[in-house]
C-alpha positions as MATLAB code, in Angstrom:
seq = 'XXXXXXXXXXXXXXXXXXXXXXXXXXXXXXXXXXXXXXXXXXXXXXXXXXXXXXXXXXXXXXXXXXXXXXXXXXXXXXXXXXXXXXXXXXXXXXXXXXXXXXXXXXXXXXXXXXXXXXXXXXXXXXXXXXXXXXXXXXXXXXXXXXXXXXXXXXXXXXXXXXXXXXXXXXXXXXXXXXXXXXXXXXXXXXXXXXXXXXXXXXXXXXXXXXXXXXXXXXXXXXXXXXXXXXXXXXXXXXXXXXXXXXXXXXXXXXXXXXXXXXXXXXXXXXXXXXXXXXXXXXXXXXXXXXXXXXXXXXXXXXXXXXXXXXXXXXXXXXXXXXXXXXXXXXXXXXXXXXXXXXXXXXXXXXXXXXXXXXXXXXXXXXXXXXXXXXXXXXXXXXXXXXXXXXXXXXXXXXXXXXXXXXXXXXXXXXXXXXXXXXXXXXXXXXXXXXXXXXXXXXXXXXXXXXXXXXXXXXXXXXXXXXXXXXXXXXXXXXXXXXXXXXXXXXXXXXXXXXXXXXXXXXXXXXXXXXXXXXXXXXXXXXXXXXXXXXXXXXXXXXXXXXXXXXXXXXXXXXXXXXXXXXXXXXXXXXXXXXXXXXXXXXXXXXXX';
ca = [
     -59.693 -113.528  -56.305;
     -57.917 -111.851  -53.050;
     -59.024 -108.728  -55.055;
     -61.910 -109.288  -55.536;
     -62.895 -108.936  -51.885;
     -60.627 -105.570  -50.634;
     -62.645 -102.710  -49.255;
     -62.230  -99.912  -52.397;
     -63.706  -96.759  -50.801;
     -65.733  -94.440  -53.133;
     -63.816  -91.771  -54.435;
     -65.917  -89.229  -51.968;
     -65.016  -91.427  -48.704;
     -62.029  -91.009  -46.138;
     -60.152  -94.101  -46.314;
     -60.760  -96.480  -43.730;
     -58.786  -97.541  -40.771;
     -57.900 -100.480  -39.068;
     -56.947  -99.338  -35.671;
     -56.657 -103.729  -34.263;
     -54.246 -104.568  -38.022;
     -51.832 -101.561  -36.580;
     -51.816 -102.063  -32.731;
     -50.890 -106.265  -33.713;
     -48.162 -104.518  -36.475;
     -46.785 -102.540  -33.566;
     -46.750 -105.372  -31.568;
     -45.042 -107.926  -33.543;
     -42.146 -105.290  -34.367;
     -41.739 -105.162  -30.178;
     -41.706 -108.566  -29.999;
     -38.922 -109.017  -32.810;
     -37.063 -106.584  -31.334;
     -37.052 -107.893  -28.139;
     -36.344 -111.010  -29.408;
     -33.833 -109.858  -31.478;
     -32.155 -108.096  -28.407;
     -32.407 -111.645  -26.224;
     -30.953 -113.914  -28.561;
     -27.947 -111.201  -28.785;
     -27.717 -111.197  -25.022;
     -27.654 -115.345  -24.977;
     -25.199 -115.416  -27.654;
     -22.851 -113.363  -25.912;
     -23.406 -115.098  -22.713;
     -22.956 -118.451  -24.045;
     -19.531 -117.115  -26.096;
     -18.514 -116.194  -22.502;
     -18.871 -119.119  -21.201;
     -17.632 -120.939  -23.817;
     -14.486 -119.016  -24.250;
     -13.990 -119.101  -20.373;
     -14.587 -122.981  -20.289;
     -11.537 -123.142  -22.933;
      -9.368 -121.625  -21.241;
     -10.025 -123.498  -17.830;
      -9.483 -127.106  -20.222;
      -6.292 -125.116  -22.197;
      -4.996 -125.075  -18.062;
      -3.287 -127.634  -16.730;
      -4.223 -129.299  -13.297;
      -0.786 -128.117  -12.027;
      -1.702 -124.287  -12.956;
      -4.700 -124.323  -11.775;
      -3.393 -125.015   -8.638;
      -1.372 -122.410   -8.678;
      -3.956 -119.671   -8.532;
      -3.144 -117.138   -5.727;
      -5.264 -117.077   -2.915;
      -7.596 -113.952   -2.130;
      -8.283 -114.140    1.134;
      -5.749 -115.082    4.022;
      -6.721 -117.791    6.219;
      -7.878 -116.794    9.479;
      -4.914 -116.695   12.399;
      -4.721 -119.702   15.166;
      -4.432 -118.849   18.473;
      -1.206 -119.569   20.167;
      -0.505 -123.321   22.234;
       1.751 -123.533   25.143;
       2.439 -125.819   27.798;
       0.808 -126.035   30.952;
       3.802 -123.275   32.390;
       3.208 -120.850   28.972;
       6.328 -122.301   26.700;
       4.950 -122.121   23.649;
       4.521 -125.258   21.239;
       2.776 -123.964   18.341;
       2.433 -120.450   17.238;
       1.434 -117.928   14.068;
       4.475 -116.374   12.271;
       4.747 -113.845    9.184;
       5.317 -115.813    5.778;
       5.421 -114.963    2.308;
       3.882 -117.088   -0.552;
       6.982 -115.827   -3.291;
       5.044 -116.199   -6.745;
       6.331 -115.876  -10.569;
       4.392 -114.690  -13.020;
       6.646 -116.767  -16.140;
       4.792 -115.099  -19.249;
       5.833 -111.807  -17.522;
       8.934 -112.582  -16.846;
       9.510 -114.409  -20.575;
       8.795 -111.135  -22.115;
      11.235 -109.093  -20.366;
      13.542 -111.026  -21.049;
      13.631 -114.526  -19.215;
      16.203 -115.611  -16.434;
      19.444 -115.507  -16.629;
      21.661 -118.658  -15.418;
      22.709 -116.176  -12.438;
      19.371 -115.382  -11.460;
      18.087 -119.389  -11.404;
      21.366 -119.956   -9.557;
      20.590 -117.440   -6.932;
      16.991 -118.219   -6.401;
      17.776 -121.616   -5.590;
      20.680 -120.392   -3.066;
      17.422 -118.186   -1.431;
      15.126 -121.365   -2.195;
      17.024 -124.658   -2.044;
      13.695 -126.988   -2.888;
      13.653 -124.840   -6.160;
      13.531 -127.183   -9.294;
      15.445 -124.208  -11.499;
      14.503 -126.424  -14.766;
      10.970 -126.725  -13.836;
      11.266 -122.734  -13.836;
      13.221 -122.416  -17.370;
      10.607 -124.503  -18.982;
       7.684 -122.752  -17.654;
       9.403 -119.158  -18.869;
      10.349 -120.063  -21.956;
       6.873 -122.309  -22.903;
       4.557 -119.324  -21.840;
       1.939 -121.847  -21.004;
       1.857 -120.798  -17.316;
       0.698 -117.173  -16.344;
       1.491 -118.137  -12.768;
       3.433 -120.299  -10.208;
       4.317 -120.353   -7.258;
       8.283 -120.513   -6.393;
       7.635 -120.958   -2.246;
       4.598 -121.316   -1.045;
       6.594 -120.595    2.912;
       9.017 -118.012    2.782;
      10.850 -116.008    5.869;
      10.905 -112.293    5.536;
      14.511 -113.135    4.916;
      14.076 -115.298    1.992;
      11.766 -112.758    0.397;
      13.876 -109.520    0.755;
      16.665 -111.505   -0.672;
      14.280 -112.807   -3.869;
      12.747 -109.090   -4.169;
      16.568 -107.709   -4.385;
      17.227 -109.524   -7.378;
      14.884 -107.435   -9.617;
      13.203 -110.221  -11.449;
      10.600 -108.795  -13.462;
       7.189 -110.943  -12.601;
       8.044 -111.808   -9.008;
       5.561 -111.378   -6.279;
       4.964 -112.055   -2.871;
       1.607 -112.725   -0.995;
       1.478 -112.040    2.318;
       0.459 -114.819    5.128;
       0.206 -116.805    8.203;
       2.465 -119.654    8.850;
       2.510 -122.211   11.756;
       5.451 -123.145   13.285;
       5.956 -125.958   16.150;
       8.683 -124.548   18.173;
       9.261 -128.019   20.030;
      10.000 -129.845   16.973;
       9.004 -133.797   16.877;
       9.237 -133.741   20.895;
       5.356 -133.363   20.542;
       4.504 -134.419   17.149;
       1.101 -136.561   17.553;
       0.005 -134.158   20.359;
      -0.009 -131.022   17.789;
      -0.464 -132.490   14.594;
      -0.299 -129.900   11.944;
      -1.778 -127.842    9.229;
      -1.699 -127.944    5.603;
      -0.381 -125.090    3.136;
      -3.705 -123.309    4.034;
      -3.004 -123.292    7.980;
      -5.995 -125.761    8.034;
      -5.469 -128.246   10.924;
      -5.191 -132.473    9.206;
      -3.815 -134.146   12.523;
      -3.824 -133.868   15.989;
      -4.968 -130.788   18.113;
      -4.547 -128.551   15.523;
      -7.394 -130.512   14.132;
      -9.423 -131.354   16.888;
      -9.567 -127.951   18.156;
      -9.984 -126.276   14.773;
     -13.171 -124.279   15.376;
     -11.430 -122.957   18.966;
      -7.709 -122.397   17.851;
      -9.445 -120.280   14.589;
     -11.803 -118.456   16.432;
     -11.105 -114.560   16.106;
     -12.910 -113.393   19.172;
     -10.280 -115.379   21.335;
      -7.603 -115.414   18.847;
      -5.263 -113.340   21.421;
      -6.052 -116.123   24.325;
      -3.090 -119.114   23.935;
      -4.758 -122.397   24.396;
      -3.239 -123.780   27.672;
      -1.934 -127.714   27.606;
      -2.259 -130.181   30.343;
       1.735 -130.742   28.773;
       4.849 -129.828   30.475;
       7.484 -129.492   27.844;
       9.954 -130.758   30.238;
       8.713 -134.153   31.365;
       7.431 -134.617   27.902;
      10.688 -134.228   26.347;
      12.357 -136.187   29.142;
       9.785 -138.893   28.401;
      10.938 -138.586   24.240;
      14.366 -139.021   25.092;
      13.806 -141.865   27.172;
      11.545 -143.382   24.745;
      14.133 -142.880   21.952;
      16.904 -144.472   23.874;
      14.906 -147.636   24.455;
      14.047 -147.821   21.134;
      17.294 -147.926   19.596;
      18.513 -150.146   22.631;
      15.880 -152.758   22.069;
      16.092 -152.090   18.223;
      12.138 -151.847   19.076;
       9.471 -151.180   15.556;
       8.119 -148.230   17.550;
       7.073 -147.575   21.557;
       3.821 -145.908   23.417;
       4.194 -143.557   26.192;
       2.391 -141.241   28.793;
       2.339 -139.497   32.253;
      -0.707 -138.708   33.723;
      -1.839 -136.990   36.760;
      -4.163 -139.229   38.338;
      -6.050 -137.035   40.777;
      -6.674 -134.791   37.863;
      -6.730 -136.997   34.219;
      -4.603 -134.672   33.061;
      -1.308 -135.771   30.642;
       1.807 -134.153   31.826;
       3.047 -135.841   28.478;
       2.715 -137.981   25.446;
       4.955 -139.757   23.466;
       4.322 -142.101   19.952;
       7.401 -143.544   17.820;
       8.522 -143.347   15.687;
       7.511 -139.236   15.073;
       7.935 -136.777   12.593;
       8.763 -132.762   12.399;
       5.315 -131.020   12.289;
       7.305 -128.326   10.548;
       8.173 -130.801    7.679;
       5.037 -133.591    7.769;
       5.965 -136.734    5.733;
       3.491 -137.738    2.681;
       0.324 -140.154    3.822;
       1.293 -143.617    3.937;
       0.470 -144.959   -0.016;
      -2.968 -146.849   -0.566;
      -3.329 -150.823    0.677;
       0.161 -150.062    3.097;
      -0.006 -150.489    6.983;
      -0.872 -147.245    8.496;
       0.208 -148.480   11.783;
       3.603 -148.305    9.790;
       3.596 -144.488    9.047;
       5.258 -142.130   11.456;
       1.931 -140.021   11.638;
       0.294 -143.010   13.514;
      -0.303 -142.464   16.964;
       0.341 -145.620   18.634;
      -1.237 -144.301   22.080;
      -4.481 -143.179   21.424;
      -5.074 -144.843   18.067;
      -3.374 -148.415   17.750;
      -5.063 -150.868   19.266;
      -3.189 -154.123   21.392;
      -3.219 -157.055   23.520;
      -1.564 -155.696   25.980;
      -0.761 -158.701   28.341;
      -0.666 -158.927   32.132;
      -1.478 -155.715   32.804;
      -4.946 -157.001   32.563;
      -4.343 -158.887   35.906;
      -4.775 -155.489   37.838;
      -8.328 -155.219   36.218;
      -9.122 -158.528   37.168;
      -8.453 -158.713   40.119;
      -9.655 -155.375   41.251;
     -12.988 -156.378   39.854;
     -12.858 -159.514   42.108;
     -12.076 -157.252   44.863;
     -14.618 -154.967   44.224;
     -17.299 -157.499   44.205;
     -16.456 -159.487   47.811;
     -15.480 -162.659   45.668;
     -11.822 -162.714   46.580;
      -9.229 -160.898   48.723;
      -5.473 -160.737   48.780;
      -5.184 -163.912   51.012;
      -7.900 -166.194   48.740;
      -6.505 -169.254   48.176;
      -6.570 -169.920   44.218;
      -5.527 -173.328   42.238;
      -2.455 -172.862   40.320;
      -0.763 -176.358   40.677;
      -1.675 -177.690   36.762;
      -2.298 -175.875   33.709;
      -6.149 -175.598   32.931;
      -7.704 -176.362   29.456;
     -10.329 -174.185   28.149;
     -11.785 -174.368   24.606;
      -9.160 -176.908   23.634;
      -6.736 -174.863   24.814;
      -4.241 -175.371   26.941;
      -3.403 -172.626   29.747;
      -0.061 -172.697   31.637;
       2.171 -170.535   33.764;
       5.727 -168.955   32.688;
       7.894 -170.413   35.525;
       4.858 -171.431   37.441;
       5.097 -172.683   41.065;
       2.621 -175.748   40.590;
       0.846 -174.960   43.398;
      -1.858 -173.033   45.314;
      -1.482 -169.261   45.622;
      -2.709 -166.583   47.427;
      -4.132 -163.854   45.135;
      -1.637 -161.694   46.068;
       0.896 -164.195   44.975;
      -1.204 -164.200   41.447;
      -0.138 -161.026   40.249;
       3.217 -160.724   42.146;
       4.272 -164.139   40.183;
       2.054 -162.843   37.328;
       0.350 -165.987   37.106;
      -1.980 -167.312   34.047;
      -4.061 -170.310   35.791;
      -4.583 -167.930   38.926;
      -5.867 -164.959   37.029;
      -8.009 -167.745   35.528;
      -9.383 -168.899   38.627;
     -10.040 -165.468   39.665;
     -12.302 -164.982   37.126;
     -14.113 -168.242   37.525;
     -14.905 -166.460   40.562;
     -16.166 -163.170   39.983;
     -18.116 -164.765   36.863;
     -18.352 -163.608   32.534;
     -21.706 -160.916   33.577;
     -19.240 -159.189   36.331;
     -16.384 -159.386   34.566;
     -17.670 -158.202   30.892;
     -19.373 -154.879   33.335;
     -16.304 -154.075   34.935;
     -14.376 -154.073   31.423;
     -17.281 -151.878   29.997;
     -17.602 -149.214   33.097;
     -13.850 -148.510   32.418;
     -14.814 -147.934   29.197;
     -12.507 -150.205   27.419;
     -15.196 -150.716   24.315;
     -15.823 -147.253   23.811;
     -13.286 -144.808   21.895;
     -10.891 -142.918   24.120;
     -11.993 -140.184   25.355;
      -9.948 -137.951   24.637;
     -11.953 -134.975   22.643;
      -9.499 -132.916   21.665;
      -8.218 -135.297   19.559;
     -10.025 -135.730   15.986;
     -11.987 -139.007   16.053;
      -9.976 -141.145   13.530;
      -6.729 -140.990   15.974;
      -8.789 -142.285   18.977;
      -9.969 -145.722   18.488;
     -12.263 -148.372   20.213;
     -11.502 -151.076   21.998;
     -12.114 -154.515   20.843;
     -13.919 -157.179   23.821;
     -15.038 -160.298   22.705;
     -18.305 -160.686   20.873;
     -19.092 -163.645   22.490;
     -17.741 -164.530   26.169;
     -17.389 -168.364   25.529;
     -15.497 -169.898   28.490;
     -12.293 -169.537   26.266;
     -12.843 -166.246   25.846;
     -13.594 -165.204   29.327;
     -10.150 -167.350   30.809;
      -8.005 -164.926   27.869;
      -9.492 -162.555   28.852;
      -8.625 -162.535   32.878;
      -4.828 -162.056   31.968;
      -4.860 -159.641   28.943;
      -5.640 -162.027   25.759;
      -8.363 -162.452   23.383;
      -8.964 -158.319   23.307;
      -7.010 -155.257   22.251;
      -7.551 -151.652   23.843;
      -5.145 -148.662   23.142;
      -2.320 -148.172   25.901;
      -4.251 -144.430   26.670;
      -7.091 -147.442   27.271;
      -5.551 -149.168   29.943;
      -3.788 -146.220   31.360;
      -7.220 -144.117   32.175;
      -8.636 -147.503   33.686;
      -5.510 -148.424   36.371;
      -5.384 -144.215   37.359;
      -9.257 -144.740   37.980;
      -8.914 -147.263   40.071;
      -5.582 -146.495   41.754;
      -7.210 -142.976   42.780;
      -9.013 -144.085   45.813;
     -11.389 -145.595   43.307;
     -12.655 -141.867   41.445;
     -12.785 -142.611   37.249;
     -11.165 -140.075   35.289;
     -11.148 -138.868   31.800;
      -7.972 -138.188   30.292;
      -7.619 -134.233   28.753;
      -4.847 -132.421   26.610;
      -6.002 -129.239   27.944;
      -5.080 -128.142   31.815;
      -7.408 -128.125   34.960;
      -7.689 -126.196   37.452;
      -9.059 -128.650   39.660;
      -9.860 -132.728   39.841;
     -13.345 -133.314   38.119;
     -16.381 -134.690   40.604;
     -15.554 -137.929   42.096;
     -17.679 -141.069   39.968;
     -16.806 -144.012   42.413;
     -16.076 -147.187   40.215;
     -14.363 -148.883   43.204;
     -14.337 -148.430   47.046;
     -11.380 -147.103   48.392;
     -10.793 -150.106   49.890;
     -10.186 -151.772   46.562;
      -8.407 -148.540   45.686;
      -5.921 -149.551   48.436;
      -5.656 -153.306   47.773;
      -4.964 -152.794   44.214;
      -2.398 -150.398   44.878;
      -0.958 -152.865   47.615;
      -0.760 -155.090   44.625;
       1.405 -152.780   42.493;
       3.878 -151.900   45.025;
       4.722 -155.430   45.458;
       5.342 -156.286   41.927;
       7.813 -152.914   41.739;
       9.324 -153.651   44.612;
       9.798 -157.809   44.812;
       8.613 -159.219   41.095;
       9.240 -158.696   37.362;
       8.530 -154.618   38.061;
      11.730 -154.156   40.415;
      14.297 -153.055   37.611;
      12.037 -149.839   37.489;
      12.240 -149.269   41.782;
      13.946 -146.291   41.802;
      15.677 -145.600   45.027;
      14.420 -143.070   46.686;
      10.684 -143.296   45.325;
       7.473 -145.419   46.182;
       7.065 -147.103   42.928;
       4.454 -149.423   42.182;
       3.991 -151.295   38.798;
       3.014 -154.096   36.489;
       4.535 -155.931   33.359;
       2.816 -156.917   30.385;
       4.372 -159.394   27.807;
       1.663 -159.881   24.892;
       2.354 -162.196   22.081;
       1.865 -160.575   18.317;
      -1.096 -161.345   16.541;
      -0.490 -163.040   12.719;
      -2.973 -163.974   10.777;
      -4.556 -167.550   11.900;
      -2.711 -166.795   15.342;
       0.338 -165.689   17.593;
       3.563 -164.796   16.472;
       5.781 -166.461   19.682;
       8.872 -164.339   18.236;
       7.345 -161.121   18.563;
       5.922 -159.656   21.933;
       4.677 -156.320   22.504;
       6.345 -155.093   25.925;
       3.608 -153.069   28.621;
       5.033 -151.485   31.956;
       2.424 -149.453   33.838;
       3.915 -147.516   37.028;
       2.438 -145.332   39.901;
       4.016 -143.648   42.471;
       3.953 -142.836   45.471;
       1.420 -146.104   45.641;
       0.478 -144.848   49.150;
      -0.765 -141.513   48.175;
      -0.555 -141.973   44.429;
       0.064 -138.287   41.789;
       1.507 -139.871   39.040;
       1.100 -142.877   36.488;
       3.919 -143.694   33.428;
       2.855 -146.058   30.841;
       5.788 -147.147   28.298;
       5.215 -149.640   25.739;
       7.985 -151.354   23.154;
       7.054 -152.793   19.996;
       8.677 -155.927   19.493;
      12.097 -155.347   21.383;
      15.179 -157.279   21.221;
      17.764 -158.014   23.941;
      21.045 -157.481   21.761;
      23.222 -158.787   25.178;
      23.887 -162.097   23.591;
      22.631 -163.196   26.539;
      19.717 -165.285   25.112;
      16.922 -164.925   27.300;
      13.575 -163.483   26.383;
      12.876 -160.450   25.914;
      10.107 -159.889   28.330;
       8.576 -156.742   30.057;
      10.415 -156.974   32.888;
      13.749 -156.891   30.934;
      12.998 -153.421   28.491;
       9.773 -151.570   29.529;
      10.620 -151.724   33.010;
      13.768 -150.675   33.204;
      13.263 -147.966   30.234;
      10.357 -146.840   32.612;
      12.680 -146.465   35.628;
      14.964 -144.582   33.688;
      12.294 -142.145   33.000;
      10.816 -142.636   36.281;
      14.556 -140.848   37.285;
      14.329 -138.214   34.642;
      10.801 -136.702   35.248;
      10.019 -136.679   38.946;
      12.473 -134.198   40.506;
      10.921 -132.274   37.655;
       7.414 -132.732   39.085;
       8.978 -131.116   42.394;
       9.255 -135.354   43.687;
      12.454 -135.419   45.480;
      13.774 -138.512   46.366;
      13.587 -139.811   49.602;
      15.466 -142.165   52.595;
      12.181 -143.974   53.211;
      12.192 -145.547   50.176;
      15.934 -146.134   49.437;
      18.041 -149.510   50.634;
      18.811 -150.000   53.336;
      20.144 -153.979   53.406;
      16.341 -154.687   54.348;
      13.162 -153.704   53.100;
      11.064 -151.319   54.715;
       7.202 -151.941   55.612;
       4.432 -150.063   53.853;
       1.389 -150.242   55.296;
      -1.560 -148.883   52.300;
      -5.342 -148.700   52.983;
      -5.510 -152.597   51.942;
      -3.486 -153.522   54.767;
       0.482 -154.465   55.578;
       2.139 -156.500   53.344;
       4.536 -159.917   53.017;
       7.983 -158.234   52.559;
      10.324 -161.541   53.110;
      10.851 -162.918   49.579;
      13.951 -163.508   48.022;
      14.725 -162.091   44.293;
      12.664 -163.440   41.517;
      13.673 -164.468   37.732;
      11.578 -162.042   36.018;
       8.278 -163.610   35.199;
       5.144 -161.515   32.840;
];
């Protein structure tokens, strides 16, 4: 029937056209072919892909970590010390690379050839190597990824067909573990992970001052003097670990800083394993980042704040003749005198119930403000270090009357030793607060009174007499004006204390009248090994350790010793801005 309806033109007609049927024919072949040529494109695309996302799963995790680099990493600008010795710097390395598939097919390595590489590269694992020529499934490896100029001269003269050598950038710490938690370090990609070289990442790789060193508040000297003091202590106390700094307390600036035990930044040990005590790894820095009740040295704060506010002065009769109970606890003296004391007697006998009574005085509001304008709740600020190795301290979250007695004589909260540091320099410098820095100053920042000078004076009074008379005088060098105070903090455990296990404080500043320099030195959980059976209390290993580096460092501050302050069969009188004070008592057992 189709048929039966065509168009037939006469046999005297043109035929007829159909201009719309042939522009849609036209079309529909443009569209196939264009369809045709998409679909070819996709295809190939996809095979691409496909074949390229095989290959990737054919590789194993290991070899794809092995792909050379394209791009160097940027250089870091040089660190030195405050007097230009240099402490970190940017050396020519080589990354010496195999290529195994290469190397199979001309041949392989020959026993000699494995033996020598590992005599150029002693970490090589030479069966590793064998199995990765003779499988072919690696195209690349690495064989160093740090190698001297030496080393690859030495690998290049052997003639291995398939070796290469990438050229790079290598940081080196000149210094060693003398400064280990100060400079941290960089990974295989000279990216800073720890320390300065991570907290000043953006400055240290920034190429428009790359030339320009980055200047320390260090002194190589007094910091390794302060290492090696630290060290000896350590294994003389058979100590876990110690905490140490100098600072300059006009300025806030540390002349050094010291955490054991330490590590090579050359060679950084592996990240402490998952659900282990990081406290425990050698990359923990126990000044600016663990956190401790630190004891006695707390006294200072207290009382300065009782000072400060006109509640108390140095001869304020205080109650110390029976233990007090707070909380349903009971608080008592270590050797106490049972009787009333002076609050100059407080800290020079280092007394519990007094320190007590001094805060019943000055009141929880006062006291909880004083702790928070020294900033002991706040992280330490110390920027150039990254934020995870600069931790908070922890007050109380509730000042119950318990809290608030602990709390007078360095219990019931834990601050970092740079913590307690910063606070006694702040108040010891005529009363200006600081903020500690890494990096040298020219000059002392704009005074922020937190204390008159007055106080300033008193407080610093107060030190010289515990150097000089109490638990402090084993670090009284002769020759210097050295003022101090011990701190013997029980161990936390969990539900409690640990009484076996103390955690030893000795803060010292000298010259007290006219004060430059503070030296903190903590010891985790010393020993006396004497056999002689007594405690092992502040005044027995962090203050004499403290002397002994008291000794060390300041002739190399330009602090000569001097006849003023040496014995002389009597003591001699030292009048500070607080006023003269007692200097007739006899020797004391050393009491925290």
């Amino acid at each position: 029937m189709s048929g039966f309806f065509r168009e037939i033109p006469f046999p005297d007609q043109p035929p007829l056209d159909h201009p719309e049927t042939e522009r849609r024919i036209v079309r529909r072949d443009v569209v196939k072919r264009r369809g045709l040529f998409l679909a070819t494109a996709f295809g190939l695309a996809f095979a691409v892909l496909g074949w390229r996302m095989g290959a990737l799963a054919l590789v194993s995790q290991e070899d794809a970590q092995g792909t050379p680099p394209t791009a160097a990493a940027p250089d870091r600008s040089q660190i030195t010390d405050r007097h230009g010795r240099v402490m970190a710097s940017t050396l020519p390395t080589w990354e010496v690379a195999l290529r195994p598939r290469m190397t199979a097919q001309a041949g392989g390595l020959s026993p000699d050839d494995l033996t020598a590489l590992q005599g150029i590269f002693p970490d090589l694992d030479r069966n590793n190597l064998r199995y990765l020529i003779n499988s072919g499934k690696r195209a690349f490896t690495y064989v160093e990824r740090r190698a001297s100029p030496r080393q690859w001269k030495q690998a290049r003269d052997l003639g291995i067909i398939g070796m290469e050598a990438i050229s790079r950038s290598d940081r080196v710490f000149p210094a060693g573990r003398v400064a280990a938690h100060v400079l941290g370090g960089v990974d295989v990609d000279n990216k800073g992970i720890s320390g300065l070289e991570k907290g000043m990442q953006s400055r240290l790789t920034d190429q428009r001052v790359s030339d320009t060193p980055v200047i320390l508040s260090l002194d190589l000297r007094v910091q390794n003097a302060l290492h090696l003091t630290m060290s000896e202590a350590v294994a003389e106390f058979a100590a876990l670990g110690a905490a140490g700094l100098v600072m300059d307390v006009r300025t806030g600036e540390l002349l050094a800083m010291v955490s054991l035990p330490d590590f090579d930044p050359n060679e950084r040990p592996p990240l402490p394993e998952p659900g282990t005590d990081p406290a425990l790894s050698p990359l923990f820095n126990r000044v600016s980042q663990g956190i401790y009740e630190l004891g006695s040295v707390f006294k200072l704060i207290t009382a300065s704040a009782a000072l400060d506010a006109g509640v108390a002065d140095l001869d304020t009769l205080l109650d110390a003749r029976h233990p007090i109970r707070r909380g349903g606890f009971r608080i008592s003296d270590f050797l106490g005198k049972g009787r009333m004391m002076t609050l100059e007697e407080v800290i020079r006998y280092s007394s519990n119930i007094g320190a007590v009574r001094i805060a019943d005085r000055l009141g929880v509001p006062r006291h909880k403000a004083f702790l928070e304008k020294l900033d002991m709740a706040s992280k330490v600020p110390l920027a150039e270090l990254p934020a995870p190795e600069r931790s908070a301290g922890q007050l109380p979250e509730k000042w119950r009357s318990s809290n608030a007695a602990t709390v007078s004589y360095g219990h019931g909260l834990a601050v970092t030793p740079l913590h307690i540091a910063t606070a006694i320099a702040s108040l010891a410098n005529h009363g200006c607060k600081i903020t500690p820095t890494l990096l040298k100053r020219e000059r002392p920042l704009p005074c922020e009174r937190i204390v008159s000078r007055e106080t300033s004076g008193k407080l610093r009074a107060l030190m010289r007499v515990v150097g000089k008379h109490s638990s402090g005088r084993s670090a009284n060098i002769a020759g210097y004006e050295i003022g101090g105070k011990t701190g013997t903090a029980y161990k936390i455990k969990p539900g409690g204390y640990d009484f076996n296990k103390r955690f030893n404080t000795f803060i010292a500043l000298w010259p007290t009248t006219e004060p430059q320099y503070l030296l903190l030195l903590s010891l985790d959980d010393p020993k006396l090994l004497d056999g002689s059976k007594k405690l092992p209390l502040a005044g027995r290993t962090a203050a004499p350790a403290a002397g002994r580096a008291i000794e060390r460092i300041a002739p190399l501050l330009g602090l000569a010793p001097t006849d003023r302050f040496r014995p002389t069969g009597q003591f001699v009188d030292e009048v500070t801005e607080g006023g003269e004070l007692p200097i007739s008592l006899p020797p004391l057992e050393s009491v925290e």
